[in-house]
C-alpha atoms as an extended CHARMM CRD file, in Angstrom:
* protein
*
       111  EXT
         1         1  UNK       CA             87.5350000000      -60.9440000000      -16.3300000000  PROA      1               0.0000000000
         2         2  UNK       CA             86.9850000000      -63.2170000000      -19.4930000000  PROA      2               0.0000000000
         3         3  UNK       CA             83.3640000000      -64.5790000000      -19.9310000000  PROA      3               0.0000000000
         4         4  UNK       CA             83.9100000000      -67.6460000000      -18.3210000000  PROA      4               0.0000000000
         5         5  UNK       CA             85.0410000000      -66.2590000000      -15.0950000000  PROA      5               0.0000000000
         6         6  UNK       CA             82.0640000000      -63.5450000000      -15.1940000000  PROA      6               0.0000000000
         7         7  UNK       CA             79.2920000000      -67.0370000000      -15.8840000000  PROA      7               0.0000000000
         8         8  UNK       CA             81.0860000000      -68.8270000000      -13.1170000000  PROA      8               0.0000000000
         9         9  UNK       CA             80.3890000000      -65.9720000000      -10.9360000000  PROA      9               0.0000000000
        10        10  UNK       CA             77.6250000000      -65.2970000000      -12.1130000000  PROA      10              0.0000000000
        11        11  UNK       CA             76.1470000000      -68.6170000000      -11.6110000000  PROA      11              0.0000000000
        12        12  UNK       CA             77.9800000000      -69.0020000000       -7.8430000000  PROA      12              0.0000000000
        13        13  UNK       CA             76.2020000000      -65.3170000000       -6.8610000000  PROA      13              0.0000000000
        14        14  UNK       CA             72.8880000000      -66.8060000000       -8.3790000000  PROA      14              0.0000000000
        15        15  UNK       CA             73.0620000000      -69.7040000000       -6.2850000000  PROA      15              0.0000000000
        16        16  UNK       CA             74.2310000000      -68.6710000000       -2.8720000000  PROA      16              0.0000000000
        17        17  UNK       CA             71.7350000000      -65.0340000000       -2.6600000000  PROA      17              0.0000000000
        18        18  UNK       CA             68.6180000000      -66.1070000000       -2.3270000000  PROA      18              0.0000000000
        19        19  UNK       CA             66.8450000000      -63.1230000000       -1.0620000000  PROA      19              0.0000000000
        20        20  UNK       CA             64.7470000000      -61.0630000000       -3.7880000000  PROA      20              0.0000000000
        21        21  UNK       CA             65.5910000000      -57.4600000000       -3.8330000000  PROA      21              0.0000000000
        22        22  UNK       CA             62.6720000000      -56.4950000000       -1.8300000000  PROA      22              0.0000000000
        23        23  UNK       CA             63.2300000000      -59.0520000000        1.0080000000  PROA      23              0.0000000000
        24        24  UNK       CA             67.3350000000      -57.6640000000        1.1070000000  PROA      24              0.0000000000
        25        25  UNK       CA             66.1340000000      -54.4530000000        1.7460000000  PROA      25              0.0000000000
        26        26  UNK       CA             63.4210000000      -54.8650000000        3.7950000000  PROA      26              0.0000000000
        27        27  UNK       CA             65.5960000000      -56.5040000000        6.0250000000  PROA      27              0.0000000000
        28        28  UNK       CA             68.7370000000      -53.7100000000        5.6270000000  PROA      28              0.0000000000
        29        29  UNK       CA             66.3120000000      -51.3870000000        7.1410000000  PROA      29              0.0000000000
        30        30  UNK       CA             66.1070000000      -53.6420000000       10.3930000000  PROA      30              0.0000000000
        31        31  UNK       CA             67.5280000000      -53.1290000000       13.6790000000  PROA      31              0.0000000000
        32        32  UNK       CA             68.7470000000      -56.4660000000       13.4300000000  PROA      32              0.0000000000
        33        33  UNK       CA             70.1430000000      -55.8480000000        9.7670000000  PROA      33              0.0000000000
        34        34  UNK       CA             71.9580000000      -53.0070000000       11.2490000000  PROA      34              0.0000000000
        35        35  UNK       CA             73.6320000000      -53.9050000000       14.4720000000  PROA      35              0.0000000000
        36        36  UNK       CA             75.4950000000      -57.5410000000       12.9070000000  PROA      36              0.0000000000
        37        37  UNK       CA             78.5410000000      -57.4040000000       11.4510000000  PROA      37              0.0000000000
        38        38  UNK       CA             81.7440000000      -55.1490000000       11.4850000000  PROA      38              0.0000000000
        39        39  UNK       CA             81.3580000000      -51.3340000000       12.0890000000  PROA      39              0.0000000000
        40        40  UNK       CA             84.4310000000      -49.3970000000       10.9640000000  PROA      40              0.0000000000
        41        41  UNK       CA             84.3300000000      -45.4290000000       12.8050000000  PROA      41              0.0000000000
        42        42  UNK       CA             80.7870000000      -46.3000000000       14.1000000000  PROA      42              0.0000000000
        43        43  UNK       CA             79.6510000000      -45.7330000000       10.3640000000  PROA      43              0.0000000000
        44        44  UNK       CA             77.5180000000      -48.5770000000        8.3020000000  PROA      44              0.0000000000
        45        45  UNK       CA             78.5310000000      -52.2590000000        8.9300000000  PROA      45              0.0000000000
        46        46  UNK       CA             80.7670000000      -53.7900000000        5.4060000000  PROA      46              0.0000000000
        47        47  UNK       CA             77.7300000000      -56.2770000000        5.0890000000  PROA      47              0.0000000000
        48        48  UNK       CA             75.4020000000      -54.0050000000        5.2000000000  PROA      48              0.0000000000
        49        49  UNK       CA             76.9720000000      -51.8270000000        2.4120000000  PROA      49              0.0000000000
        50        50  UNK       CA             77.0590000000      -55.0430000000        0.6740000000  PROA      50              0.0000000000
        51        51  UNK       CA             73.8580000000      -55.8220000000        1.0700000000  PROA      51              0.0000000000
        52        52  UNK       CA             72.9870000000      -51.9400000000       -0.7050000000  PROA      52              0.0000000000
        53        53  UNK       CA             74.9310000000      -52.9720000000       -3.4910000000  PROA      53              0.0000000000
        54        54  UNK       CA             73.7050000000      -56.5770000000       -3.9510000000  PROA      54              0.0000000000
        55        55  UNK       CA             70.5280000000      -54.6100000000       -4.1620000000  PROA      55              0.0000000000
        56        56  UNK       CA             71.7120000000      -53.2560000000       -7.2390000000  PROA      56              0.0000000000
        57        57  UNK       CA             72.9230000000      -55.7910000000       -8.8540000000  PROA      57              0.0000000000
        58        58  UNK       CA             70.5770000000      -57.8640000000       -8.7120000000  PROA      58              0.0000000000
        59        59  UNK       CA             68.2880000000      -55.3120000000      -10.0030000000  PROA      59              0.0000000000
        60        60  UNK       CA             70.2200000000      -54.8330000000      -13.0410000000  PROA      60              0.0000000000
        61        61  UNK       CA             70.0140000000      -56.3610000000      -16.1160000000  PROA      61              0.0000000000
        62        62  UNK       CA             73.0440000000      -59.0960000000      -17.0040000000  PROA      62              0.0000000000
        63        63  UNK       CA             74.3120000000      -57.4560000000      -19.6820000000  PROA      63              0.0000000000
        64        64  UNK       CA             74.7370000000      -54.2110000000      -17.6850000000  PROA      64              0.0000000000
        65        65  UNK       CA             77.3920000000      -55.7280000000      -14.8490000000  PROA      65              0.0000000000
        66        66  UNK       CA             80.5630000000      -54.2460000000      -14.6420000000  PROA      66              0.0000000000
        67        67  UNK       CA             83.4760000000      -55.5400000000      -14.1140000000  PROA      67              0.0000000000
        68        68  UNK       CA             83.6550000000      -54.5630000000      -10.7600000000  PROA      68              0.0000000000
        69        69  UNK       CA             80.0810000000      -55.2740000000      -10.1280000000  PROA      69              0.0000000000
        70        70  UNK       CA             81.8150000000      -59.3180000000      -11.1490000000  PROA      70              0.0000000000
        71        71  UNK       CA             84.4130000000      -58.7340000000       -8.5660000000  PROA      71              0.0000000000
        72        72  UNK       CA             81.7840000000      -57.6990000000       -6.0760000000  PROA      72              0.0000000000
        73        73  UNK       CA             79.8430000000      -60.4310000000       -6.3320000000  PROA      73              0.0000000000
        74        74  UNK       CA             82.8770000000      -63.0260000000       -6.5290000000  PROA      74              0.0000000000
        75        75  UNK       CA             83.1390000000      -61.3510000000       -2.9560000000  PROA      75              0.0000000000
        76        76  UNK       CA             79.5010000000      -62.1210000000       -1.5230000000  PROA      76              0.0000000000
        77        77  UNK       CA             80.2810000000      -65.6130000000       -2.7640000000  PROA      77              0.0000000000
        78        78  UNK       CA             83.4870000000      -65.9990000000       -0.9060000000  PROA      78              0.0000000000
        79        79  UNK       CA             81.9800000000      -64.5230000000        2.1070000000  PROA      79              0.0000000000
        80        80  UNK       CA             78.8090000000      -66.6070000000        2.2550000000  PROA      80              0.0000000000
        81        81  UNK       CA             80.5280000000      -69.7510000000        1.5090000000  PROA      81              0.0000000000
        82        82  UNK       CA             83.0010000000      -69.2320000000        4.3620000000  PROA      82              0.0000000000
        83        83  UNK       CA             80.4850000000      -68.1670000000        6.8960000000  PROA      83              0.0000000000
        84        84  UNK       CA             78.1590000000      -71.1910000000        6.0200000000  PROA      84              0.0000000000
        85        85  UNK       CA             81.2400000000      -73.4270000000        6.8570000000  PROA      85              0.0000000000
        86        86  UNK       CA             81.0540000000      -71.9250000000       10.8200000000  PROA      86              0.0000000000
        87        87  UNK       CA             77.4500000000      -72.3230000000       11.4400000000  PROA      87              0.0000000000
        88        88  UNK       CA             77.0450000000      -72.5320000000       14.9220000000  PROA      88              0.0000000000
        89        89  UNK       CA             75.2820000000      -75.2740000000       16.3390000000  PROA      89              0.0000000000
        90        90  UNK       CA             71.5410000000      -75.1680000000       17.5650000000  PROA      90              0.0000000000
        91        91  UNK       CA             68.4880000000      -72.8230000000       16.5490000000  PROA      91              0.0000000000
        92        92  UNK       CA             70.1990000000      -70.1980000000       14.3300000000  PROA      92              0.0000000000
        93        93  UNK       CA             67.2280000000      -68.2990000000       13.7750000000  PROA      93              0.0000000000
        94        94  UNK       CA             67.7770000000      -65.3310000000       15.4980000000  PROA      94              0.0000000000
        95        95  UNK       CA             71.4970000000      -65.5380000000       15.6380000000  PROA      95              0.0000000000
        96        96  UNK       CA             74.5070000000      -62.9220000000       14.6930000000  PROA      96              0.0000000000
        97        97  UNK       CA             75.7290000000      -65.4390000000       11.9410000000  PROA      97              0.0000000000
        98        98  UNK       CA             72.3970000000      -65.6530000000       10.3210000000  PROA      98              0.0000000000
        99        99  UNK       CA             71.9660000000      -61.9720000000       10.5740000000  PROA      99              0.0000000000
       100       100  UNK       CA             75.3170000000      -61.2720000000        9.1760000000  PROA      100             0.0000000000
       101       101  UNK       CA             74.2570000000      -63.6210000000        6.3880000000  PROA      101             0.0000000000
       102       102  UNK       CA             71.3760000000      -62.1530000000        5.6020000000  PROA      102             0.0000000000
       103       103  UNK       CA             73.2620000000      -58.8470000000        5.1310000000  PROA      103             0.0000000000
       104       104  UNK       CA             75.0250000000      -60.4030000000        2.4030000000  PROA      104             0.0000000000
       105       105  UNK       CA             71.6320000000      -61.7280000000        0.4440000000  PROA      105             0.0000000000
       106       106  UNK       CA             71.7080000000      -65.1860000000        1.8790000000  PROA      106             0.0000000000
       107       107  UNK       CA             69.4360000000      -66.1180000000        4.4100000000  PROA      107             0.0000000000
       108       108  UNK       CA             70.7080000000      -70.0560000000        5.7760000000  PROA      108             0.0000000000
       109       109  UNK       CA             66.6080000000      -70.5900000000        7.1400000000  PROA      109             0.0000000000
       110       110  UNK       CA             65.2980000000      -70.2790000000        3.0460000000  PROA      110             0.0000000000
       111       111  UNK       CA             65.0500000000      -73.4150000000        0.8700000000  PROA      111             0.0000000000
């Protein structure tokens, strides 16, 4: 991934995750944060994985990101943009969608 891809993504990821750290996981450790989203073998949800390792990337410094790390986060972005196209209609407060969201470090209620 050449620089420009990696400060594209970089500036998509920046833009879309706007939980801090503490709020992600905080919330991973929720009931809530726990049940949404896809379970493969009963085992941890694929948000909720992603919401471990958003954790970590956001708590590293720039210039320590991987290439993979770039790839990840080019993921979250795909994800939350696509899932912010099918909000559902109506007070999404305490909703799957939102909850699924917020497993990815974007929660749709924030400013």
């Amino acid at each position: 991934m050449d620089g420009e891809e990696r400060e594209e993504t970089w500036n998509d990821f920046r833009e879309l995750v706007n939980m801090t750290p503490a709020d992600l996981e905080q919330w991973l450790e929720s009931d809530e944060s726990t049940s949404a989203g896809q379970h493969q073998d009963g085992g941890e949800s694929t948000g909720h994985a992603s919401g471990r390792r958003i954790v970590a990337i956001l708590r590293a410094r720039k210039g320590d990101l991987t290439d993979d790390d770039y790839r990840h986060m080019r993921k979250v972005v795909g994800y939350v943009r696509r899932h912010q196209a099918q909000r559902p209609s109506g007070d999404v407060r305490d909703t799957r969608w939102r909850h699924s969201l917020m497993n990815w470090g974007h929660d749709p209620l924030s400013g």
